[in-house]
Each structure stands twice: as structure tokens, then as C-alpha cells.
N, C-alpha and C positions, 0 to 999 in steps of 0.2 A: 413511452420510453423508446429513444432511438438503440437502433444496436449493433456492432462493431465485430470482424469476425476476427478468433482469436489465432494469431499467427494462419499459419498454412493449412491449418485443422478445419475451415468449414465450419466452426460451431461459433453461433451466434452469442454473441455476451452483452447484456444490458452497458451503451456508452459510460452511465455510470455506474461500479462496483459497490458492494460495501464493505469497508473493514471493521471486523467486528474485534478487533483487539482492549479498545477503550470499553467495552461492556463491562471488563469486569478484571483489567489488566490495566495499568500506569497511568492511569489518568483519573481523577474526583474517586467519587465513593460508587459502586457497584450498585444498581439498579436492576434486577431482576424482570422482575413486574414489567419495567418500562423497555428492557430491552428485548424481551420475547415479545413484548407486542411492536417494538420499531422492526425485528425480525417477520413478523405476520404480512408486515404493513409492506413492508421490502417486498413479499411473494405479488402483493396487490398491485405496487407499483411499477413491477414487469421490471424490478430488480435483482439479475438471476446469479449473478458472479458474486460469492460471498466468499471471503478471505481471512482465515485465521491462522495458529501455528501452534505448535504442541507446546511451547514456552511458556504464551500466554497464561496467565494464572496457574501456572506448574499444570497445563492441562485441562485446567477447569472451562478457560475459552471453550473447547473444541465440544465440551460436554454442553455447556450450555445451546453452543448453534443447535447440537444436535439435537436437542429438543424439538426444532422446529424443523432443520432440515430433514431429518427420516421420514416423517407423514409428508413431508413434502419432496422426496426425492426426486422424481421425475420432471420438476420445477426450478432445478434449481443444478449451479456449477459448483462445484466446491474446491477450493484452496486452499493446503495447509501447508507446511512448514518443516523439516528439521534439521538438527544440528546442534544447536544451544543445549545446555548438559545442564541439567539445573543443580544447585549447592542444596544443602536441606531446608535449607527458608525458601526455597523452592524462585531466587532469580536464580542469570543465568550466571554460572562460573567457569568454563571453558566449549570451546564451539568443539566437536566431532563431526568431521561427517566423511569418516573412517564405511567404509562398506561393511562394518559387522555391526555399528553402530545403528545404522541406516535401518537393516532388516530390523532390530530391536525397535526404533522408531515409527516405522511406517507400520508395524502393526499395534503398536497401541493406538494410533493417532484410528487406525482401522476402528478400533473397539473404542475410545472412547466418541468419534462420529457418529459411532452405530449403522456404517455404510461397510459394502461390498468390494468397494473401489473409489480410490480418489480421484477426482476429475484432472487437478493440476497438480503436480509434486514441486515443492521449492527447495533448493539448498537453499536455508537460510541468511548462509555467506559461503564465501569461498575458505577454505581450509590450506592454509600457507603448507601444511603439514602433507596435504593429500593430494598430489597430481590432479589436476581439473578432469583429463581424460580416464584417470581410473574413477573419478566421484562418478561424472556420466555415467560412463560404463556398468558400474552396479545401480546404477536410479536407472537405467535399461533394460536392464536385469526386472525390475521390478514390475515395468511396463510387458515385460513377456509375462510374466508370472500372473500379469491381471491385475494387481495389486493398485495400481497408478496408469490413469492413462496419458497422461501430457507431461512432459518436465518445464522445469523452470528453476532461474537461476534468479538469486537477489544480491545486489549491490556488486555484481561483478561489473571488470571493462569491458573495453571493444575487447581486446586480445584474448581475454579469458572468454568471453562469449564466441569468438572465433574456434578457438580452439572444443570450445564445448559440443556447438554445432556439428564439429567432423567427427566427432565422436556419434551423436544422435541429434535429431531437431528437439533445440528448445523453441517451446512455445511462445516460451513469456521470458521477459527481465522485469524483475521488478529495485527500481530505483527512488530513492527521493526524487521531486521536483514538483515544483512550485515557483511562483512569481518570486520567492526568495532565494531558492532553491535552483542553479540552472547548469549544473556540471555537464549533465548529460546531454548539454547541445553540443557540446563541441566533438564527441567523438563516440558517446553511447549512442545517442538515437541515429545518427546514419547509418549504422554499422545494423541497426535494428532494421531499420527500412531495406538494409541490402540483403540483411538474413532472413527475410521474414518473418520474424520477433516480433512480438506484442509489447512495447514496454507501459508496464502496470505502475504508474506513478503513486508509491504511500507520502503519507503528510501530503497532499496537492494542496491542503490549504494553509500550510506550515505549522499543522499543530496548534491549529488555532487564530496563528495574528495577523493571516491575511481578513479574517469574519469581521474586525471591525467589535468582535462580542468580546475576544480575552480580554480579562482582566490580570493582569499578570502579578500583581497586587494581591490577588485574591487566591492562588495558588494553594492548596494542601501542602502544607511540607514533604508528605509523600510522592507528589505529583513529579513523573520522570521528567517533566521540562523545567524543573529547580536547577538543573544541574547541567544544562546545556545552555554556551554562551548566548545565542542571541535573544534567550529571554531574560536578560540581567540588566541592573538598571542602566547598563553603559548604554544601551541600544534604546531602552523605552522609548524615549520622546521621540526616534527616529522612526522607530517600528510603528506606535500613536498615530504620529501624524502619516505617515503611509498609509496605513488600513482607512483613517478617515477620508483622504482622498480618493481611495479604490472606494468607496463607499457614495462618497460624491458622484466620481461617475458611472459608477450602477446605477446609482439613481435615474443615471438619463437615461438610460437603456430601461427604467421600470426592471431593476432586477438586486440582490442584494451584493456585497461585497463578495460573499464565498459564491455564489452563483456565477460573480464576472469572473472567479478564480478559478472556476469548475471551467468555464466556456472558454478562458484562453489556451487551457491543459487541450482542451479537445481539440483547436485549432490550429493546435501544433504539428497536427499527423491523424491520419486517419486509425494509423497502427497502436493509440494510446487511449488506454481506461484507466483510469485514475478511481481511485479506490479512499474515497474520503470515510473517515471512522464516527461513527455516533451510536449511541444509544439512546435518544429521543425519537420519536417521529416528528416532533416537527422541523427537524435538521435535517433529517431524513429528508423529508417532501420538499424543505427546501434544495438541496443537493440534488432530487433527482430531477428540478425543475432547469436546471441547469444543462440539459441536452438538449434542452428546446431553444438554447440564447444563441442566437448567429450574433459573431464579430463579424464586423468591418475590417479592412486594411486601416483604415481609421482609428477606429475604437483601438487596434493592436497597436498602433503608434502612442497615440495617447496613452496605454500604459508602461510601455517603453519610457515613454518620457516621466513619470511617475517615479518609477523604477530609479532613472538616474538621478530625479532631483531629490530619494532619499536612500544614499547607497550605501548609510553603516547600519545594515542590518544584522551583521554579528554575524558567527559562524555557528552551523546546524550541529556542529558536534565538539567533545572536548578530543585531547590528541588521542587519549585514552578510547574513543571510542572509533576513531580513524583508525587504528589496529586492527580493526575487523571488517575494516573497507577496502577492497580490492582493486587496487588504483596502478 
């Protein structure tokens, strides 16, 4: 495993992360068994940045890592999350991330980890409601207290990440992006590279249909990508024939389609760990084989060109969920 340091901090993070959200949170049917051992497997393959959030399964994510992560502590980064307020069926029904809210947060996420200290704190989103520089300010708060040693922000802008900064260093941004996925070229990631910012890319493989494997046909009516536009039949045949060409040309490279998707995230910046989710190992082993794939200015063209000859990939979210995207 190659490995990447995370913003201004000196600490070394596995090029690729894992999200452990699909273990047991929005995606197929929960797998225990298979996800403590892709968890085991992750410590082996010098996978050490592991990413979840107090949301996930109303909490249950963070008890499960912790299975694995406490005998493994010393081995391992840990990233969690909050904000999202969960309803009694335990999704989310309004974001908080209110400074009284916070303290009440960060230490269940404490006890249900079964850690001392979190390694990276995330606002989950920005809070229309809370001043950016008063959220810092108490996630600062926290980092004195021992509680949290690194912050991080998810799905904010350049200006809110500007503003975050002068308050305290953030570590990390964590944003969407993906080959479908590319908002954050135009004004999050320089703004990263100027601030010293990690940006931590979630979905790098778009949830699936960059792999060439979804089947989007085959979906649980549970599964949280039922309800988000560019998996609906308007896009299929466009999305199909995409991944099958990224597929095609992995092939020359001897690699798979999410592996050419993992290598082009990396090659975007030295500053970005992309954080793909699975609970198998063998998704696993593939993804982390994917820090070993050098692009070309070539190969990067070549998927450029890809890109544009199939450009109605649909949109990653409905308006409803852009409300909680900080734009």
C-alpha cells in the first residue's frame, strides 16, 4: 500500500481509505460475518484510514468498526461523523450541528467506538442555521478537550472551507467525486491544495457504475440509490455503455474498471484519498490494488474522451438532497 500525508498533520494515511458505511447502512442486506473479516483483511492490507459516522445504522456502523478497531488501535485512523439527528426508524430527519448538539455527539460516537479519542472529526454538512466559524470554534473546543484530534468538513465550498480554516485547520474535505462526479474541480480542490486540505473523495466509484458490476435492475427497493436520479432508467444505457468502456480500457492496462477509477482519483492530486465502501474482501483487495496503477497523460486523455462521448450520466442527487449541500 502506497501512502498519502493527511493535510499539514504528518500522519501518514493508506492512498486508499475504506468506507465502512455500506456494511451495514443503505446499500444490499448487512453481512456481518463478511464485513468483520473485509475489516481484518483492511488491517493486512496496510489499509489504515477507516471512515464511518454516527448516522449510519442509527449508530450500529460505528459499533460494528469497533469490533475490530479497539484490539487494533494502534493500527489504525479513525473517522467519524456528526450532525444528522436521526427520526425513530432511526434515518436521518434534520442536520444539527448546533455546539450543544456536538458535545452530546461526539461522545456517544466516543462510547460506541470504544476509543479514547477520534482521530478525524467531520461536520457531516454545513448547518445553514450555525455560523461556519462558531461550528469550528466548538469542534476546537473539542480538539483541546482531547476528545478529537483532527477536524474535517464534508460537502462544504471553497468559501466555507476558507472561512473554516481561519477559524482552525481543517484536515480533510470530504466531497463526492468520481469520473461522474466532478464539481470540485472547478473551485473545491484548488482551494484544498492552497489550504493544505486533504480532500477525501466518498462514492469515488459512483456508488457502484463506474465497476462495470451494478446491476441496477437488481437493486433492493431499500437500496438508497432507488431514489437518486442517475440511477433511473433515463440514464441506464448511457451509464451501461460507459462503465463497459472504462472496462475495456482497464483491460489494457491489466486492471479493472473501479481500479482505473480508484487510479484516476489518485492522479488528480497528491492531496486526495478517496475512500471507496465495501463489505467484501474481494472488492476490498481489489480497490486497494488500485494505488499500485500509474496513469499516463494518455490513459487520462483517453478517459476524458470517454467521459464526453457519454455525457447524460444523470444527476448524483434529487433537489431534495442539494439542501444539504453547501454550494
Amino acid at each position: 500500500m502506497n501512502y498519502r500525508t493527511l493535510g499539514t498533520t504528518g500522519i501518514q494515511l493508506s492512498a486508499i481509505g475504506l468506507g465502512c458505511m455500506g456494511m451495514n447502512h443503505a446499500y444490499g442486506v448487512p453481512d456481518e460475518p463478511e464485513s468483520l473479516a473485509t475489516l481484518h483483511e483492511a488491517i493486512e492490507l496496510g489499509i489504515n484510514f477507516w471512515d464511518t459516522a454516527d448516522i449510519y445504522a442509527n449508530g450500529r456502523n460505528e459499533e460494528l468498526v469497533s469490533k475490530v478497531l479497539v484490539p487494533h488501535r494502534q493500527q489504525l485512523f479513525i473517522a467519524t461523523k456528526f450532525g444528522f439527528r436521526p427520526a425513530a426508524d432511526g434515518k436521518p430527519a434534520y442536520f444539527d450541528a448546533s455546539p450543544a448538539y456536538m458535545e452530546t455527539a461526539v461522545e456517544a460516537s466516543l462510547r460506541r467506538l470504544g476509543v479514547e479519542v477520534i482521530d478525524l472529526y467531520y461536520a457531516h454538512r454545513i448547518d445553514p442555521k450555525v455560523p461556519v466559524e462558531e461550528m469550528v470554534g466548538a469542534m476546537a473546543g473539542l480538539v483541546k478537550k482531547g476528545k478529537v484530534r483532527f477536524l474535517g468538513l464534508s460537502e462544504a465550498s471553497a468559501a466555507t472551507l476558507r472561512k473554516a480554516c481561519g477559524v482552525h485547520p481543517i484536515s480533510a474535505l470530504q466531497s463526492e467525486y468520481s469520473l461522474l462526479t466532478r464539481d470540485v474541480e472547478k473551485e473545491i480542490l484548488p482551494a484544498c491544495s492552497e489550504l493544505g486540505v486533504t480532500l477525501v473523495p466518498f462514492s469515488p466509484l459512483a456508488r457502484g457504475l463506474t465497476t462495470n458490476t451494478l446491476q441496477l435492475e437488481t437493486l433492493a427497493p431499500t437500496d438508497f440509490r432507488k431514489g437518486l436520479p442517475r440511477y433511473q432508467e433515463a440514464h441506464r444505457d448511457n451509464n451501461t455503455r460507459l462503465a463497459a468502456a472504462l472496462a475495456e480500457l482497464a483491460a489494457e492496462k491489466k486492471a479493472t474498471a473501479a481500479q482505473l477509477s480508484l487510479a484516476w482519483l489518485l492522479a488528480k492530486g497528491k492531496n486526495i484519498i478517496p475512500i471507496p465502501g465495501t463489505k467484501k474482501r474481494k472488492y476490498l483487495r481489489e480497490n486497494a490494488a488500485a494505488a499500485e496503477l500509474v496513469l499516463t497523460a494518455s490513459d487520462m486523455n483517453a478517459i476524458d474522451s470517454l467521459l464526453a462521448k457519454y455525457p447524460d450520466t444523470g444527476d448524483r442527487y434529487t433537489p431534495e438532497h442539494w439542501k444539504l449541500v453547501d454550494r
